[in-house]
N, C-alpha and C positions, 0 to 999 in steps of 0.2 A: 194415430196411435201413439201416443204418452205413455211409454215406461220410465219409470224412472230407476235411475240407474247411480249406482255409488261412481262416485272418479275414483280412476286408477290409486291413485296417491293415498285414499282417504280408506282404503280395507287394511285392517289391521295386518295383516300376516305381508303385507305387500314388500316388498324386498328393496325396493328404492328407497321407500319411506324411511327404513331401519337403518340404511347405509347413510340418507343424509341428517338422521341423530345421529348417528355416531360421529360423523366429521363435526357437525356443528360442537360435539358435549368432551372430546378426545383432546385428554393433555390439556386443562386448564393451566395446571402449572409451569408446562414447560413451555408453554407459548408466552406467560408471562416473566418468565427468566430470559428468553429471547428477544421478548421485547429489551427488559430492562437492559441485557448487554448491549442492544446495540445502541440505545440510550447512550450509554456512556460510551461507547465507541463515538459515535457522533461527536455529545457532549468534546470527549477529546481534542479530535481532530479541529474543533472550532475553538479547542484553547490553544493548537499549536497554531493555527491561521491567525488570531490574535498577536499573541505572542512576536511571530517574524514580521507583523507587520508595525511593531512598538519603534525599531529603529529607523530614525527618519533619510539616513544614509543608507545607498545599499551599497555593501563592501564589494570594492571587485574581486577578491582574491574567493569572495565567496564560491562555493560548487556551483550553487543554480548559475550565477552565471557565468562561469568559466564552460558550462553544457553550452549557456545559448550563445557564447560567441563562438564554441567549436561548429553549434549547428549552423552560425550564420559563413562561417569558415567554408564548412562541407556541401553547401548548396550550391547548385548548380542554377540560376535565376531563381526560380519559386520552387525548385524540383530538388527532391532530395533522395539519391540514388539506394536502394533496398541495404545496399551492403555498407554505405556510409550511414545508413539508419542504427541500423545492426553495430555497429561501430560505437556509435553514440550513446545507443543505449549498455553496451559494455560499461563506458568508460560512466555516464550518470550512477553503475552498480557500484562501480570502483571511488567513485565518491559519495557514495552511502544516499545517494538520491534513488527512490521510490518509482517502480516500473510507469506506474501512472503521472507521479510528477514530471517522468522523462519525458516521459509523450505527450504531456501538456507543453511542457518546455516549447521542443522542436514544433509543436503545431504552432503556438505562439509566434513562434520567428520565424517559421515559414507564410503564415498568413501577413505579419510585417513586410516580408519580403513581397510578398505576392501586391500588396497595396503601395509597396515603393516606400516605405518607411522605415527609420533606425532602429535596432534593438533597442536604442536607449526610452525608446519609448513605451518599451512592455516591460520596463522595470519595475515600475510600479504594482505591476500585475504578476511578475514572477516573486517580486517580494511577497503577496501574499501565499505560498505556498509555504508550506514549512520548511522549516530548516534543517540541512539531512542530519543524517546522525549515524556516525562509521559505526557499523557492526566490528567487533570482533570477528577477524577471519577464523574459520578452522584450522588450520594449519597455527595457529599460534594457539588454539586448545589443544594441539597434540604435543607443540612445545614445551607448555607448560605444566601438561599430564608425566611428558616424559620427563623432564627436571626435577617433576617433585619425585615422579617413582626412582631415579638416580640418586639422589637426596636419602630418601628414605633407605634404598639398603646399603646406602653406604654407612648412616648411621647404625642400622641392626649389622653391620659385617665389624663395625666399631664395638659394640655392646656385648660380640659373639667373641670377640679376639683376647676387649683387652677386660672384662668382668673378672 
């Protein structure tokens, strides 16, 4: 006995069917704005990896590697202790070096370490990371909110007195 039968998917009122047009046909445009940003996100990030790796010196006084010699400092053989990690990556924040750069940093020198070889040898390789870039602390946006508001009414207490 041959009945034939509709598939599931293929009856019009079927409620799968309806839910996978809508994902496939939902937000043409904002899937293409999300593309494009991350486009240039990308794009970015492979002008500043360019960019740091244009000097054929790498400065010692630089952050990246003033991180990898503290990391190579704070190692205990290949092992590097939670709260010396923690440490380290404070102080990468405190030199405007990137959560992820930091942790690239110290795996770097810890797997150098782990293979018996110099930092001097993943110079090359931290040079291509980009080069930090000190944020503006908060506390010096509060200085200079409060200076100018001190500024300011001292000039309107000027305008009020001597007009």
């Amino acid at each position: 006995m041959n009945r034939l039968r509709a598939k599931p998917n293929s009856r019009p009122g079927n409620p799968l069917r309806l839910q996978r047009e809508l994902d496939t046909h939902q937000h043409p445009l904002r899937d293409a704005r999300a593309e494009r940003v991350f486009r240039q996100a990308v794009a970015h990030e492979m002008l500043l990896a360019r960019e740091s790796t244009r000097d054929p010196q790498f400065d010692p006084t630089d952050a990246r590697w003033r991180l990898a010699q503290e990391t190579e400092r704070a190692l205990q053989g290949a092992v590097l202790a939670y709260e010396d990690r923690k440490g380290l990556l404070a102080l990468a924040q405190r030199l405007g070096i990137r959560p992820f750069d930091a942790n690239l940093i110290v795996a770097l020198v810890q797997d150098r370490a782990r293979r018996g070889e110099s930092i001097e040898s993943a110079a090359p390789t931290i040079a291509l990371l980009p080069k930090p870039t000190l944020q503006r602390s908060l506390a010096w946006l509060w200085v200079t909110a409060i200076s100018a508001a001190i500024a300011t009414d001292a000039v309107l207490i000027g305008w009020l007195i001597f007009r």
